[in-house]
Structures are given as structure tokens and as C-alpha cells.
ZAPA-628335 format. One line per 3 residues: number of its first residue (from 1); their letters; for each residue x, y, z of N, C-alpha, C. Coordinates in steps of 0.2 Angstrom, whole numbers. Example, Ala and Ser with C-alpha at 12.3 -4.5 7.8 and 13.67 -1.06 7.14 Angstrom:
% residues 2
1> as> 66,-28,39,62,-22,39,66,-16,39 ~ 64,-11,35,68,-5,36,64,0,39
***
This chain:
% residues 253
1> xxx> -63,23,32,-56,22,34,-56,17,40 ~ -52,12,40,-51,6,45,-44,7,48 ~ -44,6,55,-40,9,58,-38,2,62
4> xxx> -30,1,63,-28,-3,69,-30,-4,74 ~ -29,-8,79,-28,-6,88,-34,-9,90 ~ -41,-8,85,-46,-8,89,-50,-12,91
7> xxx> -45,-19,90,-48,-25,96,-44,-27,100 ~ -44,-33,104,-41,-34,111,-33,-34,109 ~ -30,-30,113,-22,-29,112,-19,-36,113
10> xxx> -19,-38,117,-15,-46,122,-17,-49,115 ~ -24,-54,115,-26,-58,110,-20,-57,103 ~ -23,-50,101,-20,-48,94,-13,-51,94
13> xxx> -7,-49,99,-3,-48,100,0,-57,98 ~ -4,-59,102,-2,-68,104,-3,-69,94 ~ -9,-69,93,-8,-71,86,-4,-68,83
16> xxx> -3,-61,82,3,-59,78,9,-63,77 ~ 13,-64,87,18,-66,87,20,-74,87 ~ 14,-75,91,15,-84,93,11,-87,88
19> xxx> 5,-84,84,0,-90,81,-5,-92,85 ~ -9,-96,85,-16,-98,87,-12,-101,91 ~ -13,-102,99,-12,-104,105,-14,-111,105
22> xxx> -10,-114,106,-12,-123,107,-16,-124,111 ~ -21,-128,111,-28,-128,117,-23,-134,123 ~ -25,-132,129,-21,-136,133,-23,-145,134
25> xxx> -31,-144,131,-32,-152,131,-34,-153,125 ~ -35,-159,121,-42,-159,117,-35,-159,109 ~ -41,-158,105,-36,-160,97,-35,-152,96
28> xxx> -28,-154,91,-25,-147,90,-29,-144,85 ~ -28,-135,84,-32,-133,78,-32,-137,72 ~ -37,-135,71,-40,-138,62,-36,-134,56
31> xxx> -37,-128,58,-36,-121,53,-29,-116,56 ~ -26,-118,47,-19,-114,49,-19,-107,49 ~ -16,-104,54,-18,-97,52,-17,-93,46
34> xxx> -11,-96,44,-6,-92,37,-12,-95,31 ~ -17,-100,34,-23,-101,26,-28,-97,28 ~ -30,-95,34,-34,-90,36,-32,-83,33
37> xxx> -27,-81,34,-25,-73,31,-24,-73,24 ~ -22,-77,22,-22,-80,15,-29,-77,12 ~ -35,-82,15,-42,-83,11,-45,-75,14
40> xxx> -42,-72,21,-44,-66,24,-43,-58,17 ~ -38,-62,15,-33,-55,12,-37,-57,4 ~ -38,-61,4,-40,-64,-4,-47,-60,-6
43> xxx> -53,-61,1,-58,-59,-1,-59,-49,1 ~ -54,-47,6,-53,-41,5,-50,-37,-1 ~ -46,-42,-6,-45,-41,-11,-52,-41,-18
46> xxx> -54,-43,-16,-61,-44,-19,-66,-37,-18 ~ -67,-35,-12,-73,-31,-10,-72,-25,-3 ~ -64,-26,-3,-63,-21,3,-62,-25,10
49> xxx> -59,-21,14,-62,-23,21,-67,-21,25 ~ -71,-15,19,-77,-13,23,-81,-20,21 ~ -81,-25,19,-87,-29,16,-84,-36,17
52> xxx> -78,-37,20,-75,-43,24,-79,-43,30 ~ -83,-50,31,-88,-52,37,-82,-58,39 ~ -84,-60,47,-83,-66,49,-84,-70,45
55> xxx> -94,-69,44,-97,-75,43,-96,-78,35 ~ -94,-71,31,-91,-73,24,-85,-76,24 ~ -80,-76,28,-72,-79,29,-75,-86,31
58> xxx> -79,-87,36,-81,-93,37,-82,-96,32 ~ -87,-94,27,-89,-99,22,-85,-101,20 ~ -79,-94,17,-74,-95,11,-68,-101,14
61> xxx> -68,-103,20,-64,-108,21,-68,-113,24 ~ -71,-115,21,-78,-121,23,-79,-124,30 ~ -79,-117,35,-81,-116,43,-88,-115,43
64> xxx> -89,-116,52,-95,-113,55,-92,-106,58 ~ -96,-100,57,-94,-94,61,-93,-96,68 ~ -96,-101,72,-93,-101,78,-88,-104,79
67> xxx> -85,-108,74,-77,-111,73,-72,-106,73 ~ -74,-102,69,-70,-97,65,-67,-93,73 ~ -72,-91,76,-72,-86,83,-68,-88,87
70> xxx> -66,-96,85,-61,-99,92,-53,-100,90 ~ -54,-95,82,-46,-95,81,-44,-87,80 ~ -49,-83,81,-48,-75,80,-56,-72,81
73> xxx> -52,-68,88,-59,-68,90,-64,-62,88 ~ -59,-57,80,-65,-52,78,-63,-50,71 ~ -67,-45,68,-64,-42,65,-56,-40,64
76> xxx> -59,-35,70,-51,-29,72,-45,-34,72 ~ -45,-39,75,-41,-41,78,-39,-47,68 ~ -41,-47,64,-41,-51,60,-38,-46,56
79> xxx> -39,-39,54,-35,-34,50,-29,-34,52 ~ -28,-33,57,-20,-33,60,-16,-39,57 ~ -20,-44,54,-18,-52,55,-16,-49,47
82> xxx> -20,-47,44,-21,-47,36,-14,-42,35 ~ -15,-36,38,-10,-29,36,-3,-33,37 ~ 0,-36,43,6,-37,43,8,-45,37
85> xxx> 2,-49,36,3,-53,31,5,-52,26 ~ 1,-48,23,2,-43,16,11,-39,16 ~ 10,-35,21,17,-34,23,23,-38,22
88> xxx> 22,-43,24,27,-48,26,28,-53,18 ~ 23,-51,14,23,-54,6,28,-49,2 ~ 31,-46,5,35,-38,-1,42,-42,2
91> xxx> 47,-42,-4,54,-43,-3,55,-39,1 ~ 61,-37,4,66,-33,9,71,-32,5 ~ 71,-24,6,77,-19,3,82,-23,5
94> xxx> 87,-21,0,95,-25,1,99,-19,3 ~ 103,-19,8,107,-12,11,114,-14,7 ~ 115,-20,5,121,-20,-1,120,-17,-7
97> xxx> 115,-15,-9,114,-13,-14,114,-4,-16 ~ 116,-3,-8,118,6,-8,110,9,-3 ~ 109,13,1,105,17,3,100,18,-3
100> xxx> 101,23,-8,96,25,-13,94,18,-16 ~ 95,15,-19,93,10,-22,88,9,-17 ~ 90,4,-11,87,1,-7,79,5,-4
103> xxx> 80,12,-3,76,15,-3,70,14,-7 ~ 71,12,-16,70,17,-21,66,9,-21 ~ 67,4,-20,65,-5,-19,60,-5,-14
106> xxx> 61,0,-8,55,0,-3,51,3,-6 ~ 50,10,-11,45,12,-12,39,9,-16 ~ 45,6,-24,42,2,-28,37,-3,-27
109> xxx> 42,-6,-22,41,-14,-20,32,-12,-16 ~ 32,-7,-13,24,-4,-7,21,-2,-12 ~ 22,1,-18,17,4,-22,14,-2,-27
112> xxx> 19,-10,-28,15,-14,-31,10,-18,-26 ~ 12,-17,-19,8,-22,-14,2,-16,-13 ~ 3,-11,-14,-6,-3,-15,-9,-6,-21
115> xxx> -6,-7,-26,-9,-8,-32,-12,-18,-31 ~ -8,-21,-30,-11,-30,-28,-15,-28,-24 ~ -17,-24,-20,-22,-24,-12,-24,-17,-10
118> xxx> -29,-15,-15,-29,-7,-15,-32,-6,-8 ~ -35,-11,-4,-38,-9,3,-33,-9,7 ~ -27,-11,6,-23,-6,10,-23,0,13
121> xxx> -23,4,6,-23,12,8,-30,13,14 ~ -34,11,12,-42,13,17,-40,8,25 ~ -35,8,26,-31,6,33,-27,12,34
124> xxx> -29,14,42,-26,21,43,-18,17,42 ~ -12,23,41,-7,22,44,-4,25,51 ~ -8,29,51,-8,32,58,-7,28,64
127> xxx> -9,23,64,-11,18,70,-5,12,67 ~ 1,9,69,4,5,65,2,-1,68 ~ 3,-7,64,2,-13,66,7,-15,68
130> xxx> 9,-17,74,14,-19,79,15,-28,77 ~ 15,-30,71,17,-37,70,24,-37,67 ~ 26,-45,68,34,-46,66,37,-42,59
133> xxx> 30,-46,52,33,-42,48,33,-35,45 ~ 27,-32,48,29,-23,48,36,-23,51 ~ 37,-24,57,45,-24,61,50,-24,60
136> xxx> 49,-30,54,57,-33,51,56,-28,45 ~ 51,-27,42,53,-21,36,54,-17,36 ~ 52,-14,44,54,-6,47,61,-6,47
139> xxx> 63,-12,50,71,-13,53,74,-13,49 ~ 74,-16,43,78,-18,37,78,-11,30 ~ 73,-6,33,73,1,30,77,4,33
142> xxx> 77,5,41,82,9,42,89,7,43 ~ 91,1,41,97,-2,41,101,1,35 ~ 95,4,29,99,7,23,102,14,25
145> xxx> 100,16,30,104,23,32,108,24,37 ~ 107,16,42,113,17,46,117,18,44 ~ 125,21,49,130,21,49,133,26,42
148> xxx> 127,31,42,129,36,37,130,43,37 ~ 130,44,46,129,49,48,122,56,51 ~ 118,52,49,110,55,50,108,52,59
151> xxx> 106,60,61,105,57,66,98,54,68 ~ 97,48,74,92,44,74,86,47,72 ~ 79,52,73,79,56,71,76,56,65
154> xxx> 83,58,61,84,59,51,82,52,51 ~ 84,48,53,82,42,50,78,38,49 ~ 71,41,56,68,37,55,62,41,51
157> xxx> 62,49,51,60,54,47,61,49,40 ~ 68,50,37,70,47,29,64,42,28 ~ 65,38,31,60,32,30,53,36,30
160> xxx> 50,36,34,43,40,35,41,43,29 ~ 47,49,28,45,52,20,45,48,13 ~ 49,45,12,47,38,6,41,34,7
163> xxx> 39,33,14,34,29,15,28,33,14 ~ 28,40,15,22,43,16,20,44,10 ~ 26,48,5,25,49,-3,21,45,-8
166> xxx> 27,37,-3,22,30,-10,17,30,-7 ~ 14,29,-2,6,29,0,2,34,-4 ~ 5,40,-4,-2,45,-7,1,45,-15
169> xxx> 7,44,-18,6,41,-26,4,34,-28 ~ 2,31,-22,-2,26,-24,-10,26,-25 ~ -9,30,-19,-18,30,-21,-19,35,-26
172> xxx> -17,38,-30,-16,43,-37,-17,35,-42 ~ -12,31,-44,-12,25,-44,-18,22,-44 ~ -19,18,-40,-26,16,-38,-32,16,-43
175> xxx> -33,24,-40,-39,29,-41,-38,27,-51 ~ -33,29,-54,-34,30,-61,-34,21,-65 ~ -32,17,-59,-30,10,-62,-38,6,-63
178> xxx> -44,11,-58,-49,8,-56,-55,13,-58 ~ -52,18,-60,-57,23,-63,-62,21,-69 ~ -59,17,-77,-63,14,-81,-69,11,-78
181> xxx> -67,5,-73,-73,1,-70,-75,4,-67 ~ -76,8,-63,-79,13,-58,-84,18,-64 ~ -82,19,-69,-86,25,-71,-89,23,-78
184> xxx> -84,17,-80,-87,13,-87,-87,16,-92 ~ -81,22,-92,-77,26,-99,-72,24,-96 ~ -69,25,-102,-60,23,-104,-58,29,-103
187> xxx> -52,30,-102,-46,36,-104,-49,41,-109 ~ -47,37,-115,-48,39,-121,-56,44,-121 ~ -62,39,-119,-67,39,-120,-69,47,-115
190> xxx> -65,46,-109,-67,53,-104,-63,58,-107 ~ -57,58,-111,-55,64,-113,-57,66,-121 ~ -59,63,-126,-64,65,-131,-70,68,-130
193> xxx> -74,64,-124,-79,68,-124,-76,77,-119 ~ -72,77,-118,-71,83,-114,-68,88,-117 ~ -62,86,-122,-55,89,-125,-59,94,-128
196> xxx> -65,95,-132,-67,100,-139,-70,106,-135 ~ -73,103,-128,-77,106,-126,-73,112,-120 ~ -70,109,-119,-62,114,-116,-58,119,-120
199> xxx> -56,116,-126,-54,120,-128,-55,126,-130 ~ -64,125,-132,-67,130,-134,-67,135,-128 ~ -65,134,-122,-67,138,-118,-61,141,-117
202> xxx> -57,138,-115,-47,140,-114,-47,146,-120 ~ -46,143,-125,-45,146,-132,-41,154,-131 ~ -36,151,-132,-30,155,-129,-29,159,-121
205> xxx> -33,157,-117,-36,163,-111,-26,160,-105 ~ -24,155,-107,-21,152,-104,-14,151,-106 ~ -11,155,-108,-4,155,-113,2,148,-110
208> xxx> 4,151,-104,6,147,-101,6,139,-102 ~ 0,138,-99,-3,129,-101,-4,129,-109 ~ -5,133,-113,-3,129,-121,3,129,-122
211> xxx> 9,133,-120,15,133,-123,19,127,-117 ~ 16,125,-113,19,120,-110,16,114,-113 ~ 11,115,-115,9,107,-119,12,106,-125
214> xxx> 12,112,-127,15,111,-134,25,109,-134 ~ 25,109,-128,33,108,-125,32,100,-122 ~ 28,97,-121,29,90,-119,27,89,-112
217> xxx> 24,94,-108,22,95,-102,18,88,-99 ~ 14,85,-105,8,82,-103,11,74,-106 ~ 16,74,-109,16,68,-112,20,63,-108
220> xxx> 18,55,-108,18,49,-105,24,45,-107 ~ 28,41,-104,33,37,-107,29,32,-110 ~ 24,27,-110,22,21,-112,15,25,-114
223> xxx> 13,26,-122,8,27,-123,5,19,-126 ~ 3,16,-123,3,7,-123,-3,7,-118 ~ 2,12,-111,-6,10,-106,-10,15,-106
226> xxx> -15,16,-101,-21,21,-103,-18,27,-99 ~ -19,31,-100,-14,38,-100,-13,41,-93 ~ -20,39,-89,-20,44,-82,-17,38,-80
229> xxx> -16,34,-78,-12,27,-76,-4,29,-78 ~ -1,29,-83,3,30,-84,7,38,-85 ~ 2,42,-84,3,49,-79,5,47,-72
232> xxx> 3,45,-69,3,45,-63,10,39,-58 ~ 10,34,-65,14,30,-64,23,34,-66 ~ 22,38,-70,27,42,-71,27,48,-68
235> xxx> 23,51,-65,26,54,-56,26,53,-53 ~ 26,44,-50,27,43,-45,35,43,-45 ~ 36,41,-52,44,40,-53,49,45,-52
238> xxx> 46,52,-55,49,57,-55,50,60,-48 ~ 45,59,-43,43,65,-38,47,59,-32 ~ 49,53,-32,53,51,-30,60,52,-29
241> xxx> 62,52,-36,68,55,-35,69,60,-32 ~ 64,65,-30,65,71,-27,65,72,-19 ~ 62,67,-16,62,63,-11,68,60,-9
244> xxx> 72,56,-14,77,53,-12,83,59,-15 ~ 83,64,-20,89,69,-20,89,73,-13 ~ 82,72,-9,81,76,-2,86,73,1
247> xxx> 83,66,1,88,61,8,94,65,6 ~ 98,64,0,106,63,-2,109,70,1 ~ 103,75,-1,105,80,1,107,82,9
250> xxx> 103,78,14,104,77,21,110,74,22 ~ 112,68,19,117,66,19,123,72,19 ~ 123,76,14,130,79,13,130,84,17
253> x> 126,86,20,123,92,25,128,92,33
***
């Protein structure tokens, strides 16, 4: 797990808010930073951020590693730079468009930036990254519950709970979207070798679990994609709702 915070606060801060600081003599920077985060987020995209080096971003942006140190002076200080980038790539809920919707767009919209950037998740959230556009999309989340009667509080709870849900049904997500490569069986292939071998063992011991299968318990809205992926993609949908019938119920409370 990769955690925020853990390089120089001020530094970070400056880059966050202002961008790479103009040198006070000399020629302006070479390297934009929005291409920096760009090719930062690209190759974390590739291999994690456990396996994101300086000296690899150096290359990928045809630097010397001692170039690279005079625009971001680390690691730590470069995830902070990637996390609210990434962030800052996902539309903004529409508070015109009602509370629940808006909600229901924060989730969505986070579960497709988990899935584009699965090293997200392996970024605590525990530690927030204090950059503009985490802030604007914190702001813009709880703008969908102002003035609804929930107190300050409820509402930043409401938000929290959404936020927390799609993080841990993303990585359900994830895990199943990346499980054939990881393991080099299919769906299909991991449950044929298993299903004959189960059932000989079940073989009615479990009443219950047959007569809910036999009721649709297990079955998938899109049998098109590979089934733990679309299990999973259709809890997230379901077990949403029940997060936002929560909210609604706080509302009338």
C-alpha cells in the first residue's frame, strides 16, 4: 500500500497548487508538468506504483534523472501529483440533476477511473491528497446534499459512504477484470474445472444454496462478459442502491 503525505509538505503543496515554480534567473522550465503526470500516470498504469522509478519517468520523457529532480523532488511527492491528476480527469456530478443521480455519477464515474488506473486502489485513502482537484470534487459532491436538511456531519458521512462502497466494489471489479491474466484461466475454464467436483461433494448437503440457484440467485444481466466480472459489476449496481436508498432514508428522517 502507498500512502500520501510522505514527502515534503510545502514542496508538494507548491506543485499541487502553483506548478513548478519559475526559476528566478535563467531559462524557464523545459517540462510541462500536466506531461509529466500524464507519462507519471501512464507508466503506473502499466506496472503499479510500486515499480514507478524516477529513473524510469526520466527516460519515458526523454530526461536525465538529474533533470527530472529539479522539477519534483521525489517519489512521494510525484504520487500526490499523479492521484489528484487522475482525479481531476473524472466529470463532476451535476447537482441539477437531483442528489441521487448525482451521487449515483460520483460512484460510477470513480469505479471507471478504479478500473482505467487500478493502482489507485493500492493508494491508502486514509491519508487524502490535499490537491485542487480532489477539493473541487469533494466540493461538488457535497454541493449534491446541500440545503436538504442533513446536518454538516450527514453530509459529509453521505459522501464518505458512497465513496467508501465504490472503492471496496471496485476492487471486487478489478481483482475479477484481471484475474484471467493473473492466473491464465478463463471464467469459464476456472469453473469447469471446479463445478463437477463440487457438486459431487454438496450433493444436496446444502438445500438452501440449490434452491436459490435453481431461483436465479447466481445469474448475470450480460452473459456476453465473463461472469465474475459481470457478477461483480452487477453488485456493484445493486448494493448501491442500498447506499443511496440509505441516504434517501436520512433525508426523510
Amino acid at each position: 500500500m502507498q500512502y500520501a503525505g510522505r514527502g515534503d509538505a510545502q514542496r508538494t503543496m507548491v506543485l499541487l497548487w502553483d506548478g513548478i515554480p519559475a526559476p528566478k534567473r535563467g531559462p524557464r522550465p523545459r517540462l510541462d508538468l500536466a506531461r509529466l503526470i500524464e507519462v507519471a500516470v501512464a507508466e503506473a498504469d502499466r506496472g503499479g506504483p510500486e515499480a514507478l522509478s524516477m529513473r524510469a519517468l526520466a527516460q519515458a520523457l526523454g530526461i536525465g534523472a538529474a533533470s527530472l529532480y529539479t522539477y519534483v523532488p521525489g517519489k512521494a511527492e510525484l504520487l500526490e501529483l499523479m492521484v489528484d491528476g487522475v482525479v481531476g480527469g473524472q466529470p463532476l456530478p451535476d447537482k441539477a440533476s437531483g442528489w441521487r443521480a448525482g451521487l449515483r455519477d460520483l460512484a460510477t464515474t470513480d469505479l471507471a477511473m478504479y478500473r482505467a488506473h487500478p493502482w489507485m486502489l493500492r493508494v491508502a485513502s486514509s491519508r487524502t491528497v490535499f490537491g485542487p482537484k480532489v477539493i473541487t470534487r469533494y466540493e461538488a459532491a457535497l454541493a449534491l446534499l446541500d440545503g436538504l436538511g442533513l446536518a454538516a456531519i450527514e453530509m459529509t458521512n453521505c459522501v464518505a459512504a458512497v465513496e467508501s462502497y465504490t472503492r471496496g466494489a471496485a476492487s471486487v471489479v478489478v481483482e475479477a477484470e484481471q484475474a484471467p491474466g493473473e492466473t491464465g484461466d478463463s471464467d469459464d475454464e476456472w469453473w469447469e474445472q471446479r463445478a463437477p467436483l463440487l457438486g459431487e461433494r454438496m450433493n444436496g448437503r446444502f438445500p438452501l444454496l440449490d434452491r436459490l440457484a435453481t431461483e436465479g440467485a447466481f445469474a448475470v444481466s450480460d452473459t456476453t462478459v465473463p461472469y465474475t466480472l459481470q457478477r461483480a459489476l452487477d453488485r456493484f449496481t445493486f448494493g448501491l442502491d442500498l447506499v443511496l436508498d440509505s441516504v434517501a432514508g436520512r433525508l426523510r428522517d
